[in-house]
FINU-978396 format. One line per field, with one value per atom (N, C-alpha, C, O): residue in one letter; atom name; x, y, z. Coordinates in nm, 4 decimals, decimal comma. Example, Ala and Ser with C-alpha at 12.3 -4.5 7.8 and 13.67 -1.06 7.14 Angstrom:
2
r [a a a a s s s s]
a [N CA C O N CA C O]
xx [1,3190 1,2300 1,3200 1,4236 1,2850 1,3670 1,2900 1,3409]
yy [-0,5690 -0,4500 -0,3300 -0,3319 -0,2250 -0,1060 0,0030 0,1138]
zz [0,7800 0,7800 0,7800 0,8465 0,7080 0,7140 0,7870 0,8039]
END
This chain:
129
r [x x x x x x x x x x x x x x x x x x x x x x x x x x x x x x x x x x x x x x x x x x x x x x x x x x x x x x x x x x x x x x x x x x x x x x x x x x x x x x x x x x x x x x x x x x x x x x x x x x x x x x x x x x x x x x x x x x x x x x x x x x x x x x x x x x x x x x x x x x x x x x x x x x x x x x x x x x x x x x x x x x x x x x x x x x x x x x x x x x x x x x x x x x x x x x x x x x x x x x x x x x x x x x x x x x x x x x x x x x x x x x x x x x x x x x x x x x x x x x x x x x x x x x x x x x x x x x x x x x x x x x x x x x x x x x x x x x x x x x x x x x x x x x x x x x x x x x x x x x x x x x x x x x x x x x x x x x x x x x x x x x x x x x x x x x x x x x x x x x x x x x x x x x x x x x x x x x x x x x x x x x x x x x x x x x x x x x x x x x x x x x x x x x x x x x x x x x x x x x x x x x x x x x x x x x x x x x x x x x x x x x x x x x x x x x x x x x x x x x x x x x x x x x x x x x x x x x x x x x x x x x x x x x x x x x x x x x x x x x x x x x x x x x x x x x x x x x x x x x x x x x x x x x x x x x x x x x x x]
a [N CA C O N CA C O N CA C O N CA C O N CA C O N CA C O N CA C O N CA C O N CA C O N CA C O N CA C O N CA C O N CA C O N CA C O N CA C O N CA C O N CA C O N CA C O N CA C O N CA C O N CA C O N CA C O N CA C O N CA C O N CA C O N CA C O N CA C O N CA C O N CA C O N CA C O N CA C O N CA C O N CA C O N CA C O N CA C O N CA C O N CA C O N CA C O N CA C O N CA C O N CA C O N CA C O N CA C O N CA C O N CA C O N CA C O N CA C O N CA C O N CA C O N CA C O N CA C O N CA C O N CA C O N CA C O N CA C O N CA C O N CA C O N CA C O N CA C O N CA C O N CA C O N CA C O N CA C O N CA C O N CA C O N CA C O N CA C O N CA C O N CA C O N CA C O N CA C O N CA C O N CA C O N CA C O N CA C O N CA C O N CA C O N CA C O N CA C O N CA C O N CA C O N CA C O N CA C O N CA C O N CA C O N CA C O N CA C O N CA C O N CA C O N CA C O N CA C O N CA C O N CA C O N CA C O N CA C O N CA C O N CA C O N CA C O N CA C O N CA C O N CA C O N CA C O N CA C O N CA C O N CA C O N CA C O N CA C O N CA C O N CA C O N CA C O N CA C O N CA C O N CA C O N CA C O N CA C O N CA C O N CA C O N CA C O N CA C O N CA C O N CA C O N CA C O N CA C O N CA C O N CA C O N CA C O N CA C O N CA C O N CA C O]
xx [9,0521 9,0949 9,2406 9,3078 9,2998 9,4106 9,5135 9,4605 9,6373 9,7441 9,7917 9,8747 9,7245 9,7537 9,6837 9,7374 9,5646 9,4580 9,4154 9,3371 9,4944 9,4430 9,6153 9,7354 9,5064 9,5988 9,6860 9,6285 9,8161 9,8894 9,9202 9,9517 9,9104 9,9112 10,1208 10,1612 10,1589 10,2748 10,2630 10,2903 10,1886 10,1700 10,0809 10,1022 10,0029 9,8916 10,0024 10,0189 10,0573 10,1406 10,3005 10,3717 10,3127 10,4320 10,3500 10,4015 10,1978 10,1579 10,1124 10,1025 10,0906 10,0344 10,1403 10,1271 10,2825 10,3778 10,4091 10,4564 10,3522 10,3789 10,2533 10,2485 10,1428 9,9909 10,0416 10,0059 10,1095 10,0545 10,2021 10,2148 10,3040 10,4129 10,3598 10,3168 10,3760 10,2980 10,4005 10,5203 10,3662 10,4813 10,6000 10,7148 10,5599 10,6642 10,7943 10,8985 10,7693 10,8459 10,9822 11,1012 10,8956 10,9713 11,0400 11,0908 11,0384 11,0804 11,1699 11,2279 11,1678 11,2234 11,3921 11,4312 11,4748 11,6071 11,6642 11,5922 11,7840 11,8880 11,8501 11,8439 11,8286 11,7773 11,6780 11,6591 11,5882 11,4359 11,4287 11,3371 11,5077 11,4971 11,5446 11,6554 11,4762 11,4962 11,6441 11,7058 11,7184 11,8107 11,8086 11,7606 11,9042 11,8227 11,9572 12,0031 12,0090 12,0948 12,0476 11,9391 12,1096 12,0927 12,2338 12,3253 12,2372 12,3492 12,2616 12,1618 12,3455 12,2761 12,3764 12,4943 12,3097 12,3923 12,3143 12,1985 12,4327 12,3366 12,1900 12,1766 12,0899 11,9555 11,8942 11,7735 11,9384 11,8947 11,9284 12,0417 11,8369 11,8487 11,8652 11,7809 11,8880 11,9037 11,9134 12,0128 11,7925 11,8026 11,7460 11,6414 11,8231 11,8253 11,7745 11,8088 11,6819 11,5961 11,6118 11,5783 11,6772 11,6810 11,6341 11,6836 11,4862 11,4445 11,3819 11,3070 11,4748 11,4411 11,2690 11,2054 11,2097 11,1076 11,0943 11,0127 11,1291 11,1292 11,2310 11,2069 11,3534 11,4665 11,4596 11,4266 11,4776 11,5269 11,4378 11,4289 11,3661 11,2550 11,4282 11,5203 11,4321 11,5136 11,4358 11,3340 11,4512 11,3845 11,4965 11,5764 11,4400 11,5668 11,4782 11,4234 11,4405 11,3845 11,5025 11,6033 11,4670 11,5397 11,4088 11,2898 11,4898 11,4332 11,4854 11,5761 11,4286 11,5314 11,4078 11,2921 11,4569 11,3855 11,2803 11,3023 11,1540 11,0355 11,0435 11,0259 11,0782 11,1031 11,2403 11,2703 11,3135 11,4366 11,4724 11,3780 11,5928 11,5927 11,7369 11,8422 11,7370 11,7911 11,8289 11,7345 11,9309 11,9752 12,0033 12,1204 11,9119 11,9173 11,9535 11,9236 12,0396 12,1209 12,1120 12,1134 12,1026 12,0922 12,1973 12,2195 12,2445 12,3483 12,3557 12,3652 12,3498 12,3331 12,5006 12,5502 12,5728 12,6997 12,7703 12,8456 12,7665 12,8715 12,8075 12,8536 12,6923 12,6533 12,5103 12,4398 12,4832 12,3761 12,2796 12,2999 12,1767 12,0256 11,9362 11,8185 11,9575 11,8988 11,8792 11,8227 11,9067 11,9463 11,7974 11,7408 11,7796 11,7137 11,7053 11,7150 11,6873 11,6667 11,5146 11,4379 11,4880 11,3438 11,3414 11,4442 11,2179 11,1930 11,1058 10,9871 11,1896 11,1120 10,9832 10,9786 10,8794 10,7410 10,7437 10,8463 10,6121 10,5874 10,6155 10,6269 10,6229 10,6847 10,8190 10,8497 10,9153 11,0077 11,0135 11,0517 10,9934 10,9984 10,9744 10,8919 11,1070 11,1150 11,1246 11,2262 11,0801 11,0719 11,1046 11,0325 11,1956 11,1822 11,1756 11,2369 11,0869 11,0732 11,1232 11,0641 11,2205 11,2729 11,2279 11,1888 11,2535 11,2631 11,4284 11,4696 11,4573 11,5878 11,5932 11,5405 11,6737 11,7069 11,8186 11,8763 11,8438 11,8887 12,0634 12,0643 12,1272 12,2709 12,3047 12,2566 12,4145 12,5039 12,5686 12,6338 12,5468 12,6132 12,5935 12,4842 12,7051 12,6525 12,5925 12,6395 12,5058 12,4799 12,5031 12,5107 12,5083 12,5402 12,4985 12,5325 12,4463 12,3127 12,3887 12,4520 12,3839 12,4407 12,3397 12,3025 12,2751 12,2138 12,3040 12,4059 12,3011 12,3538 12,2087 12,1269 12,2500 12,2082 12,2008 12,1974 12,1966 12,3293 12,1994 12,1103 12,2773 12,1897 12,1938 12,2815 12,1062 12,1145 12,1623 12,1244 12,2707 12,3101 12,4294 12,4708 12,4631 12,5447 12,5597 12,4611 12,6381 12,6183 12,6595 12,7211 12,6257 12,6798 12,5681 12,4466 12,6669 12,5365 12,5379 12,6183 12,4269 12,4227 12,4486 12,4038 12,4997 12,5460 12,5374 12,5859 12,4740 12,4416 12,4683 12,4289 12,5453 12,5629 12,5197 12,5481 12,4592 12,4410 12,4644 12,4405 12,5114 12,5427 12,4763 12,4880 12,4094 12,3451 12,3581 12,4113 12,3211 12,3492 12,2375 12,2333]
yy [13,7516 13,7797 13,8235 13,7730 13,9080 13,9948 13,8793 13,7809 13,8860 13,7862 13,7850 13,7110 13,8767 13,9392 13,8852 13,8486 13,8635 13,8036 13,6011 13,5175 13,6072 13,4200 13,3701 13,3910 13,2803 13,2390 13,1245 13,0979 13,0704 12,9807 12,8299 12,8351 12,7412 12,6117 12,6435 12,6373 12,6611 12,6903 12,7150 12,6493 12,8895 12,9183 12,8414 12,8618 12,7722 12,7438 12,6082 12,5869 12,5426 12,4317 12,5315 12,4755 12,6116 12,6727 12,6868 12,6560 12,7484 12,7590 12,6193 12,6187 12,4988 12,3557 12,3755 12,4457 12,2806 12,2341 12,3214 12,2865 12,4258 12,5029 12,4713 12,4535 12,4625 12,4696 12,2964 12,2749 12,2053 12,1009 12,0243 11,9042 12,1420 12,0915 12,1514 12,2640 12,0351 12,1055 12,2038 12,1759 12,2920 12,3887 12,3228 12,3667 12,2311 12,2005 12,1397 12,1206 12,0979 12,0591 12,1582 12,1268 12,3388 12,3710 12,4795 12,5838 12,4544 12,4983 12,4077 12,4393 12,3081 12,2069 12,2424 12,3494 12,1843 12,2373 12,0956 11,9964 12,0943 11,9853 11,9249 11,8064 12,0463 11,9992 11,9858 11,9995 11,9476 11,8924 11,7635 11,6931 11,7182 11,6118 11,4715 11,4520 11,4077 11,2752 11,2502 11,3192 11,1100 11,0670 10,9300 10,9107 10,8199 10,6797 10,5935 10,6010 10,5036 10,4097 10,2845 10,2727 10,1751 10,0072 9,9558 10,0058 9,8367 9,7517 9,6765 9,6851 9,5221 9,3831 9,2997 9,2875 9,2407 9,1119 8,9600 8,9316 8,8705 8,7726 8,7907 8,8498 8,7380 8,7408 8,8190 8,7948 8,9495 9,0182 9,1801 9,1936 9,2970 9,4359 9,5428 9,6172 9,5730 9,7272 9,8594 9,9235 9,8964 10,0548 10,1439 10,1171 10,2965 10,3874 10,5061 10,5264 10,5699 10,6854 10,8113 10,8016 10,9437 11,0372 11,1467 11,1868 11,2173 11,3278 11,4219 11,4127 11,5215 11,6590 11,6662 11,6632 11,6736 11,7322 11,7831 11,7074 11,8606 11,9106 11,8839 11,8600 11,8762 11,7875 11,6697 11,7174 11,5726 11,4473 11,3281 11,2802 11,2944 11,1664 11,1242 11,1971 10,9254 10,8581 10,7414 10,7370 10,6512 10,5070 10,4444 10,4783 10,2562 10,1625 10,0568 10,0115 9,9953 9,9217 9,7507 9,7548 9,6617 9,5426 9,4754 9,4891 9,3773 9,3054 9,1592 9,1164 9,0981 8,9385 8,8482 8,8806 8,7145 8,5589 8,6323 8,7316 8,5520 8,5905 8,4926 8,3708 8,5862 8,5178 8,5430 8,5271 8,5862 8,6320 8,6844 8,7520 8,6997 8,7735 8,9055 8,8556 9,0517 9,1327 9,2060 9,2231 9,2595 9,3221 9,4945 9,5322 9,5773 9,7392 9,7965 9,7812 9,8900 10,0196 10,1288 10,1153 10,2365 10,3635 10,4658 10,4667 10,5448 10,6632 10,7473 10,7219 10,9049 11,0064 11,0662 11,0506 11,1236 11,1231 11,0825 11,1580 10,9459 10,8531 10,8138 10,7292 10,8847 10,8709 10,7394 10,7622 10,6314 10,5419 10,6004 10,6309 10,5891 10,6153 10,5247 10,5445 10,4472 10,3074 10,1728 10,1404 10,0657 9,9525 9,8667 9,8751 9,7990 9,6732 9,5512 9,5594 9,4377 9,3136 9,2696 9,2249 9,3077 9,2502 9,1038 9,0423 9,0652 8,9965 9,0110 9,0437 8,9789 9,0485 8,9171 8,8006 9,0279 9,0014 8,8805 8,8623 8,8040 8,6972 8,7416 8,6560 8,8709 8,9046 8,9141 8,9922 8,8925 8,9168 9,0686 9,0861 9,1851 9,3065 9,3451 9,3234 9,4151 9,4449 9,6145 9,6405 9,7173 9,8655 9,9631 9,9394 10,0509 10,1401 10,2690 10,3026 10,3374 10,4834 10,6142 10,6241 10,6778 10,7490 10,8814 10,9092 10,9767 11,1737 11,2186 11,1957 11,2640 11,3336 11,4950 11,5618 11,5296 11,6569 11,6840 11,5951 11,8194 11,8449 11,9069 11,9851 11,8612 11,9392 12,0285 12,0649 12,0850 12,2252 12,1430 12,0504 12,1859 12,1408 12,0339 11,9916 11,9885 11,8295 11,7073 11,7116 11,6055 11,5330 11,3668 11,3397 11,2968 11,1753 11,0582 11,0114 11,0241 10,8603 10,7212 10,7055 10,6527 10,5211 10,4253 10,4527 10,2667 10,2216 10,1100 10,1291 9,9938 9,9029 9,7315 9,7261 9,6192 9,4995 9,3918 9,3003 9,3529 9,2432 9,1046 9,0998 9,0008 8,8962 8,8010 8,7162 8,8230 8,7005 8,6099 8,5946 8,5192 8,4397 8,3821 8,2662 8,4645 8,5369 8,5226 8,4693 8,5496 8,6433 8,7387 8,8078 8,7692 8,8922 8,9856 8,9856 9,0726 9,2393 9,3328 9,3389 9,4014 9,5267 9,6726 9,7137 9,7073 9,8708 9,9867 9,9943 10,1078 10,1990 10,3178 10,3117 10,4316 10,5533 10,6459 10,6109 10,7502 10,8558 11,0094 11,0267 11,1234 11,2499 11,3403 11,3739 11,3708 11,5174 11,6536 11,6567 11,7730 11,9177 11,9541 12,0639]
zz [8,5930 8,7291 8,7249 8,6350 8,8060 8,7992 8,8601 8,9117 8,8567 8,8465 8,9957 9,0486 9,0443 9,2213 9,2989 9,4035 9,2833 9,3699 9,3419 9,3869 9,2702 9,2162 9,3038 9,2869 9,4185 9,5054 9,3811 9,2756 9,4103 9,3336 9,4254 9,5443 9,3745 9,4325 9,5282 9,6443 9,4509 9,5157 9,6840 9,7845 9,6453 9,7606 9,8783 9,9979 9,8412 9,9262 10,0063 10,1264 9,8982 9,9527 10,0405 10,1238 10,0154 10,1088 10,2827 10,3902 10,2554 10,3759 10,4956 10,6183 10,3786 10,4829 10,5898 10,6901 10,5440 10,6180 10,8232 10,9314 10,7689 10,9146 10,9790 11,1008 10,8985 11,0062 11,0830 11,1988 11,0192 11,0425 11,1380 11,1620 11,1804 11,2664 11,3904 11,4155 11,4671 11,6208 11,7012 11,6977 11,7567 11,8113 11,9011 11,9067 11,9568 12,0505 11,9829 12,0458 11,7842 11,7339 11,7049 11,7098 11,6607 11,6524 11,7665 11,7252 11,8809 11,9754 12,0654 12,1692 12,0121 12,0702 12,1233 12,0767 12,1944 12,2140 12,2400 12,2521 12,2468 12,2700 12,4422 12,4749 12,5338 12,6213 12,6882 12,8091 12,5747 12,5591 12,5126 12,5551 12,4333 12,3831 12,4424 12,4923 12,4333 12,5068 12,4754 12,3943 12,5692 12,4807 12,5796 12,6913 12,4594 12,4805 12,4206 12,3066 12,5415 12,5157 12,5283 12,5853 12,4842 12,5113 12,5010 12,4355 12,5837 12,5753 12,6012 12,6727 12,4753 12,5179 12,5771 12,5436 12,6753 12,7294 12,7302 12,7609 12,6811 12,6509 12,5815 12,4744 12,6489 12,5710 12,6260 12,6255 12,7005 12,7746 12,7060 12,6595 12,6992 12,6689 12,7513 12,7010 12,7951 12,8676 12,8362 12,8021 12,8522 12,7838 12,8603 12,9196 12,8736 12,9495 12,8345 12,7180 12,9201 12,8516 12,9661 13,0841 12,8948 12,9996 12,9245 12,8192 13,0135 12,9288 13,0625 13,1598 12,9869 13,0799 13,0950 12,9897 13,1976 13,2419 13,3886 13,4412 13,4645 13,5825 13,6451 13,7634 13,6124 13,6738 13,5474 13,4388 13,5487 13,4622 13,5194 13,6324 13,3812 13,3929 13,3756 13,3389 13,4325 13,4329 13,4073 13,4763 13,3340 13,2955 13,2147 13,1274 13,3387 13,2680 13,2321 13,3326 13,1169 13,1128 13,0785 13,0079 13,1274 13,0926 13,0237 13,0520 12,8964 12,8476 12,8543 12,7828 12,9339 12,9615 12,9744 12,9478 13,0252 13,0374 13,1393 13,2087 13,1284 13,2471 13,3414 13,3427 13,4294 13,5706 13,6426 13,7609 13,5379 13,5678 13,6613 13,7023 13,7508 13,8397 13,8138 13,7741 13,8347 13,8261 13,9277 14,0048 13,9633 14,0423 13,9934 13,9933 13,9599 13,9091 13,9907 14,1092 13,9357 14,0429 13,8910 13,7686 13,9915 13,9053 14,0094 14,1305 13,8973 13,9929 13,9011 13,7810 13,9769 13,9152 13,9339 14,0454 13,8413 13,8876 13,9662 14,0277 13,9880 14,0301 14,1583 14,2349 14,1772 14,3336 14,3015 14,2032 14,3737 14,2911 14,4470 14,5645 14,3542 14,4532 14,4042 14,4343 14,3485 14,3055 14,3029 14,1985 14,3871 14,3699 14,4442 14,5531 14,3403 14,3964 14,3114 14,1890 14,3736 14,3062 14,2924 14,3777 14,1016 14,1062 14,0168 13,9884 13,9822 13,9302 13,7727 13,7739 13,6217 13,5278 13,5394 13,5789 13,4731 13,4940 13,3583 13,2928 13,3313 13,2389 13,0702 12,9824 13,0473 12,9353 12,9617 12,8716 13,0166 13,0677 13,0485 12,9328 13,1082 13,0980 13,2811 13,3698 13,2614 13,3936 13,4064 13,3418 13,4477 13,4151 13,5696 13,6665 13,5795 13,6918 13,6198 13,5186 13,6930 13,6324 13,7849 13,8924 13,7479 13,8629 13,7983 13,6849 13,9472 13,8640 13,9725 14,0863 13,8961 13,9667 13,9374 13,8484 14,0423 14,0127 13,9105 13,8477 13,8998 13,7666 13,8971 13,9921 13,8621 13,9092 13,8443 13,7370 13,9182 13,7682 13,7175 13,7657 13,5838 13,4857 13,4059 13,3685 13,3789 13,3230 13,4140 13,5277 13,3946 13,4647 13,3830 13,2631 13,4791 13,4362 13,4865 13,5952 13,4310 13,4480 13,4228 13,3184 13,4889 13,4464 13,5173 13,6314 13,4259 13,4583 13,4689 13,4025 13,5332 13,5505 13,6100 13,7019 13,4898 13,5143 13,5803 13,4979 13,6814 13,6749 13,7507 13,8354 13,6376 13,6505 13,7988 13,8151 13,8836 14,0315 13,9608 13,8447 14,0273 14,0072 13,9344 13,9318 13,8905 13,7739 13,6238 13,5728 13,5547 13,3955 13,3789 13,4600 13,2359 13,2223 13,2392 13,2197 13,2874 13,3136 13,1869 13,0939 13,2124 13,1168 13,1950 13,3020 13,1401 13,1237 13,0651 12,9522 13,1248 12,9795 13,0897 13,2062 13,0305 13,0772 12,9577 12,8431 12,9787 12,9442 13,0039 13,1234 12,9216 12,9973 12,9201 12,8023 13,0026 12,9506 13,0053 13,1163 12,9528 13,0089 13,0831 13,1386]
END
């Protein structure tokens, strides 16, 4: 068989790696990609997840005592459109899931904790484009 037509393991392995990355990996952009803070306080976690999809998914999840009580505020550049006092559930996991619009320019998320009764709070800002 001629040296032209006998496929080479080389090649066959140069071609996997692309069949098997899903497109959205490589199209992906800086402002596609999620981005994800935590601050801990006391025995308690706070973490803020902000990912572009139609405007900005926004999610704060707290991780504290079950039964706990929290006081969450969310603000989108300095302005809060968020505040309430819940109660984390028997896993202690307490979750708000918001959508915001997208402003010009940069935007800026800050989640804030703060324990009824008092303690220390958690805090997490993030800025994205």
């Amino acid at each position: 068989m001629p040296l032209t037509t006998r496929p080479t393991a080389l090649a066959a392995l140069a071609a996997v790696p692309l069949t098997l990355v899903p497109a959205a990996l490589l199209t992906a952009s800086p402002a596609a990609a999620d981005v994800e803070r935590r601050d801990v306080c006391g025995r308690a976690v706070l973490e803020l997840n902000v990912d572009r999809e139609r405007g900005w998914e926004v999610d704060a999840d707290l991780d504290a005592a079950p039964g706990s009580r929290w006081t969450i505020t969310l603000s989108q550049d300095g302005r809060t459109y968020y505040r309430q006092t819940r109660t984390a559930d028997r896993e202690g996991e307490l979750d708000v899931d918001t959508r915001r619009g997208d402003s010009a320019g940069r935007d800026t998320f800050r989640a804030t904790a703060t324990p009824v009764g008092g303690g220390a709070a958690c805090s997490v800002t993030i800025s994205v484009r």
